[in-house]
Residue frames as a rotation matrix with the C-alpha (Angstrom) as fourth column:
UNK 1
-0.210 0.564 -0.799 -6.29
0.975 0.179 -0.131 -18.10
0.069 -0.806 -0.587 -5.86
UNK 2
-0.336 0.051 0.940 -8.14
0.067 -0.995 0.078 -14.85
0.939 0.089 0.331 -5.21
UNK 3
-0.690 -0.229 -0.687 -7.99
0.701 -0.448 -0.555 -13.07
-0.181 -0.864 0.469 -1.74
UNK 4
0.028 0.557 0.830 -11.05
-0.275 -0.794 0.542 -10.67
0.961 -0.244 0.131 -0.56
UNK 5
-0.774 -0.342 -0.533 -10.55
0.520 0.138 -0.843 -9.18
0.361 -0.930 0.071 2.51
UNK 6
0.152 0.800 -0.580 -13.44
0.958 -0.264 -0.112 -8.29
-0.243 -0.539 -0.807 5.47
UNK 7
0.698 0.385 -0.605 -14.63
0.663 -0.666 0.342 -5.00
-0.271 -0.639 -0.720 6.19
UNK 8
0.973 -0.138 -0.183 -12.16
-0.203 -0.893 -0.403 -2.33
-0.108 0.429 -0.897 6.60
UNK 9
0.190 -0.884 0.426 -9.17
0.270 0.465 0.843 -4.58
-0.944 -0.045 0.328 5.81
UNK 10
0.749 -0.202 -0.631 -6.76
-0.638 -0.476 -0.605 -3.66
-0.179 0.856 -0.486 2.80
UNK 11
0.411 -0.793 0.450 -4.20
0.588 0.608 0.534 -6.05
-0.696 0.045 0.716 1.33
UNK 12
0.472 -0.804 -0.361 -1.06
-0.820 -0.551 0.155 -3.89
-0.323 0.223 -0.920 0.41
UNK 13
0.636 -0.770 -0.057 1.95
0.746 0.594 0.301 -5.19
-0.198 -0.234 0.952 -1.62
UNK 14
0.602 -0.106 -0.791 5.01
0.126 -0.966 0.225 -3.46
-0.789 -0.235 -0.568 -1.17
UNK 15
0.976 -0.210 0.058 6.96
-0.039 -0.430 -0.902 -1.32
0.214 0.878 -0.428 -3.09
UNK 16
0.096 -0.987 -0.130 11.04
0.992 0.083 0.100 -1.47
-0.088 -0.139 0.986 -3.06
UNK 17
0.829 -0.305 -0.468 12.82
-0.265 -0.952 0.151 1.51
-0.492 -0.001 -0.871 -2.55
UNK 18
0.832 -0.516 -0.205 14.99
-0.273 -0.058 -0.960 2.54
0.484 0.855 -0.189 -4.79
UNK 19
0.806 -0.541 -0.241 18.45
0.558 0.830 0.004 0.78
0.198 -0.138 0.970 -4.35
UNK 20
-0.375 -0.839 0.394 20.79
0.815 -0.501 -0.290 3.99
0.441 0.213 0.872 -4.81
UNK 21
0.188 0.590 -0.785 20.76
0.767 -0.587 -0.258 7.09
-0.614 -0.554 -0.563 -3.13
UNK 22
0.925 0.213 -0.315 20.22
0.029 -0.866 -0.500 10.66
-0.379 0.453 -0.807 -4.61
UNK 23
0.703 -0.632 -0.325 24.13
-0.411 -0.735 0.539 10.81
-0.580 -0.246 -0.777 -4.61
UNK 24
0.390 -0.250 -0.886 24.44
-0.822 0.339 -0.457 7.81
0.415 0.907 -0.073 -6.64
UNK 25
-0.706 -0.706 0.057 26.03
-0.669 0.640 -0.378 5.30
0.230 -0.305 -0.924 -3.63
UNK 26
-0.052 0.552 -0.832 24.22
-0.004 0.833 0.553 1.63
0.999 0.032 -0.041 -4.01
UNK 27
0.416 0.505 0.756 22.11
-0.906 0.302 0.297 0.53
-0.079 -0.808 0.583 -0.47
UNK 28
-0.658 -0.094 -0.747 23.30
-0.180 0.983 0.035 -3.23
0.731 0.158 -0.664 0.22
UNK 29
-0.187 0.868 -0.460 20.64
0.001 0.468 0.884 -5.49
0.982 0.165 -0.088 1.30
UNK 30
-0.057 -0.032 -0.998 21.17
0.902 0.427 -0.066 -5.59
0.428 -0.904 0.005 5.02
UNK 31
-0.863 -0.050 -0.502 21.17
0.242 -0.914 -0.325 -1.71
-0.443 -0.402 0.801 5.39
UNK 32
-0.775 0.580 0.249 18.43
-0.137 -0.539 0.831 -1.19
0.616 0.610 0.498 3.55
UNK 33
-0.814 0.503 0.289 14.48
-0.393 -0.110 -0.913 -0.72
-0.428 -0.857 0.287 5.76
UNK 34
-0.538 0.517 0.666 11.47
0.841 0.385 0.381 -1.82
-0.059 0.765 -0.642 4.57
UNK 35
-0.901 0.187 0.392 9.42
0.089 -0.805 0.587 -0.13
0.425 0.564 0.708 2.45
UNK 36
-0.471 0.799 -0.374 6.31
0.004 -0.422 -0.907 2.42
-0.882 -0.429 0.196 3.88
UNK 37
-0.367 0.587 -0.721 5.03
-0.899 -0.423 0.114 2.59
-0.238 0.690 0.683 0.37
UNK 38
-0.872 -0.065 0.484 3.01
-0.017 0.995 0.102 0.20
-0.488 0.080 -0.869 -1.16
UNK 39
-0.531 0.786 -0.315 -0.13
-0.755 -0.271 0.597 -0.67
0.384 0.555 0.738 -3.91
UNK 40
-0.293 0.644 0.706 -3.15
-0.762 0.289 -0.579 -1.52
-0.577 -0.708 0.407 -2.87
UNK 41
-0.981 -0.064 -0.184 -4.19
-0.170 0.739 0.652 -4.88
0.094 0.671 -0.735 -4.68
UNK 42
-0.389 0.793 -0.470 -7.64
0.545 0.609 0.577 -5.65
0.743 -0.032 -0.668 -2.67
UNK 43
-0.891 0.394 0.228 -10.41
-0.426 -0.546 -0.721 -3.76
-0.160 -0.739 0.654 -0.16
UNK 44
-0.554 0.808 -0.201 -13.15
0.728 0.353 -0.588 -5.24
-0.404 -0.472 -0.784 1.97
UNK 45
0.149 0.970 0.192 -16.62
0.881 -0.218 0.420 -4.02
0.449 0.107 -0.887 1.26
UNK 46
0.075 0.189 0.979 -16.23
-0.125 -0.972 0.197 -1.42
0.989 -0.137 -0.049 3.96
UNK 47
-0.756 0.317 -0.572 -17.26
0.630 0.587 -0.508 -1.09
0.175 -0.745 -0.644 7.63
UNK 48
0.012 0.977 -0.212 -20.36
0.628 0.158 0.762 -0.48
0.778 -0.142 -0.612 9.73
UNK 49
-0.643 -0.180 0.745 -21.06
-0.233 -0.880 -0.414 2.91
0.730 -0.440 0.523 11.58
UNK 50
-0.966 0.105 0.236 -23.23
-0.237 0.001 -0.971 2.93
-0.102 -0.995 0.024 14.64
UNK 51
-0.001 0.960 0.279 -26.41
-0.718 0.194 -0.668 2.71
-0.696 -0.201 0.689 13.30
UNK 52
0.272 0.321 0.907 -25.22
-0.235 0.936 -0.261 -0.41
-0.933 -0.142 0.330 10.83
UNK 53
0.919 0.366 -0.148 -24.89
-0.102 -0.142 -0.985 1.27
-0.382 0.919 -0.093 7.74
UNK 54
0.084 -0.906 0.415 -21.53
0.983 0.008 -0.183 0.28
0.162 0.424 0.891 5.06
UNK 55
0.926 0.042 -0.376 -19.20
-0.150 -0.872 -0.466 2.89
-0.347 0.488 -0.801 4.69
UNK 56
0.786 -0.531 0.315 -16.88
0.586 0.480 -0.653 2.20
0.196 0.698 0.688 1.64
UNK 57
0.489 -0.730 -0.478 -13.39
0.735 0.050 0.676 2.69
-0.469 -0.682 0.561 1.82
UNK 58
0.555 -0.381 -0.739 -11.45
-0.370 -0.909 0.191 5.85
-0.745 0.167 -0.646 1.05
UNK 59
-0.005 -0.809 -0.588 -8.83
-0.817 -0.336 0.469 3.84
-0.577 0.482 -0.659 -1.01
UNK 60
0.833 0.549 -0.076 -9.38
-0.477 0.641 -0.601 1.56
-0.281 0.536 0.796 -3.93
UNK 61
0.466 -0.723 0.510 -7.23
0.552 0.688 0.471 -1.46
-0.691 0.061 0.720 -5.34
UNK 62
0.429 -0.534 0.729 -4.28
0.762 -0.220 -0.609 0.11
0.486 0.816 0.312 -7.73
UNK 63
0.908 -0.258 0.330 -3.76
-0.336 -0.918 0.209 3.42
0.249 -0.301 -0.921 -5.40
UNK 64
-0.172 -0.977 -0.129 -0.28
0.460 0.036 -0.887 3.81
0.871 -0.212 0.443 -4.21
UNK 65
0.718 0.433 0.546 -0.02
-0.195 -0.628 0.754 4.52
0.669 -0.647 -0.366 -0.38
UNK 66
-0.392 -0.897 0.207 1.86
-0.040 -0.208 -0.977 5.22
0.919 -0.391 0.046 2.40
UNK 67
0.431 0.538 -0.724 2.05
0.020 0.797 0.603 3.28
0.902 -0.274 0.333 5.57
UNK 68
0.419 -0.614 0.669 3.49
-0.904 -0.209 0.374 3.11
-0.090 -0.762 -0.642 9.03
UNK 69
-0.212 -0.708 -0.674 6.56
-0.794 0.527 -0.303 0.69
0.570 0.471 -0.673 8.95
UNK 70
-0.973 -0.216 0.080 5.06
-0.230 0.927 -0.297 -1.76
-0.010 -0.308 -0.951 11.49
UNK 71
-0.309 0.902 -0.302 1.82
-0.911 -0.372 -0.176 -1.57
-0.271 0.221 0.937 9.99
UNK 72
0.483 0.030 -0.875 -0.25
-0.689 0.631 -0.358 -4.75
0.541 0.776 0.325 8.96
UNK 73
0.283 -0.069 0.957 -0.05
-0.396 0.900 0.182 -8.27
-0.874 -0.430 0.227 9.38
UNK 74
-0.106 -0.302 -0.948 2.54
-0.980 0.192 0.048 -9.96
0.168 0.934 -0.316 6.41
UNK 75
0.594 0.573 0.565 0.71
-0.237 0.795 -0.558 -13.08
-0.769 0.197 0.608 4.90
UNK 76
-0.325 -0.094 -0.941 1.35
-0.755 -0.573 0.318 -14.80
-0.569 0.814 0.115 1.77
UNK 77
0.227 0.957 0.183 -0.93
-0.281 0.244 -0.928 -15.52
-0.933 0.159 0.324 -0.27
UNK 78
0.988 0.104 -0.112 -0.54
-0.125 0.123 -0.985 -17.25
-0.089 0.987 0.134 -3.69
UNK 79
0.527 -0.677 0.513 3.39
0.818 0.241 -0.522 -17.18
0.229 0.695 0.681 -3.62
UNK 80
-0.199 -0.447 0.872 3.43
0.269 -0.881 -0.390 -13.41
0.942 0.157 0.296 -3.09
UNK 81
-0.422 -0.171 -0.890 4.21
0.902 -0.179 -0.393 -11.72
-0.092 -0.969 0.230 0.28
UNK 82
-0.127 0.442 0.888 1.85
0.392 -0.800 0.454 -9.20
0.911 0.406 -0.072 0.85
UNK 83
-0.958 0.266 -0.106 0.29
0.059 -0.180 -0.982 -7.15
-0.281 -0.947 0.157 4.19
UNK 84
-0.299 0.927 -0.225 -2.87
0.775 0.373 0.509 -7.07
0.556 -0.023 -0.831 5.59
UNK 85
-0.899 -0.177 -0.400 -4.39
0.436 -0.297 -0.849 -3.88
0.031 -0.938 0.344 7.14
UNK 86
0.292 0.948 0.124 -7.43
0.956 -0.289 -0.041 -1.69
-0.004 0.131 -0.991 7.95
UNK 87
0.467 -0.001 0.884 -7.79
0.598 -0.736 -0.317 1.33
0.652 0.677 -0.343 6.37
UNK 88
0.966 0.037 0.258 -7.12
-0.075 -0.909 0.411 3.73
0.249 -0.416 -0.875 9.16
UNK 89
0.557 -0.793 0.246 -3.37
0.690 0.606 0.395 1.91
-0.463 -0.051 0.885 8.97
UNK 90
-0.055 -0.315 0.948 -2.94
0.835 -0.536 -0.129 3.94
0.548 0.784 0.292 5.45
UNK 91
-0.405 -0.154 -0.901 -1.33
0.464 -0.884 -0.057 7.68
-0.788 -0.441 0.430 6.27
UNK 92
0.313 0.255 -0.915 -2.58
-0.639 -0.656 -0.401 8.81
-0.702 0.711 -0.042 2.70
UNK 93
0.638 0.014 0.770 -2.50
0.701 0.404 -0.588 8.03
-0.320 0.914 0.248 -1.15
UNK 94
-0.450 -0.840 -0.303 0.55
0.202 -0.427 0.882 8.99
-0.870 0.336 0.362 -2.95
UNK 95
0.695 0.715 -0.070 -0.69
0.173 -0.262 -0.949 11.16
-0.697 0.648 -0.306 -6.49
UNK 96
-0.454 -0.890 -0.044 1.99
0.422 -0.258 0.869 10.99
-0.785 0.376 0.492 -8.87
UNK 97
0.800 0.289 -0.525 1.09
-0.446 -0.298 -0.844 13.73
-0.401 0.910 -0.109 -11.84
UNK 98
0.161 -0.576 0.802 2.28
0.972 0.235 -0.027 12.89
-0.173 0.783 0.597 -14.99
UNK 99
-0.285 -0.558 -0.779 4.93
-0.296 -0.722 0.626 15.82
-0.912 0.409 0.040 -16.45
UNK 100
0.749 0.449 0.487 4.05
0.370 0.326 -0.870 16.82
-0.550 0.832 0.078 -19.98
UNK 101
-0.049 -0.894 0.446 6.91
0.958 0.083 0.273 17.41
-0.281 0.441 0.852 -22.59
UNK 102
0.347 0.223 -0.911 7.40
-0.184 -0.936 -0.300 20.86
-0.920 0.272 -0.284 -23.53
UNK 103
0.504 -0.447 0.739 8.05
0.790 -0.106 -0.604 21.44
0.348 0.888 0.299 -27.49
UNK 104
-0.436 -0.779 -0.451 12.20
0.260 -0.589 0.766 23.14
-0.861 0.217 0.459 -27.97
């Protein structure tokens, strides 16, 4: 089944956080929060400014982004548990550079 969402709606699945902390001591499942991060899978068309015209959305399906934690409306859709929100939900797109080897 494929999922296209209205306007300025985004469907987000999340990302896990990482299971261990910096220090090396494992999270168990019941302490752990959910995750603010998440890729974008699907975006609506846009919305409609005052005088009617689209305007397309800032963030496209694949970005990685960061969310407020009761952001969104969790559906699921095919099997997979995903969220629903509108753009102005998203705090920003995470940019991970890639690191290039140095030659020793």
């Amino acid at each position: 089944m494929k999922f296209r969402p209205l306007h300025d709606r985004v469907v987000v699945r999340r990302i896990d956080a990482e299971e261990k902390t910096a220090g090396g001591i494992i999270i168990p499942d019941t302490a752990k929060e959910k995750p603010m991060e998440g890729e974008v899978v699907a975006v609506g068309p846009g919305a409609r400014d005052e005088s009617g015209k689209q305007v397309a959305l800032d963030v496209q399906a694949g970005d990685r982004v960061l969310f407020g934690k009761w952001s969104g409306t969790e559906v699921r859709i095919a099997g997979e548990d995903l969220l629903i929100m509108k753009e102005s939900d998203i705090m920003g797109v995470i940019e991970i550079k890639k690191t290039s080897k140095k030659a020793a």
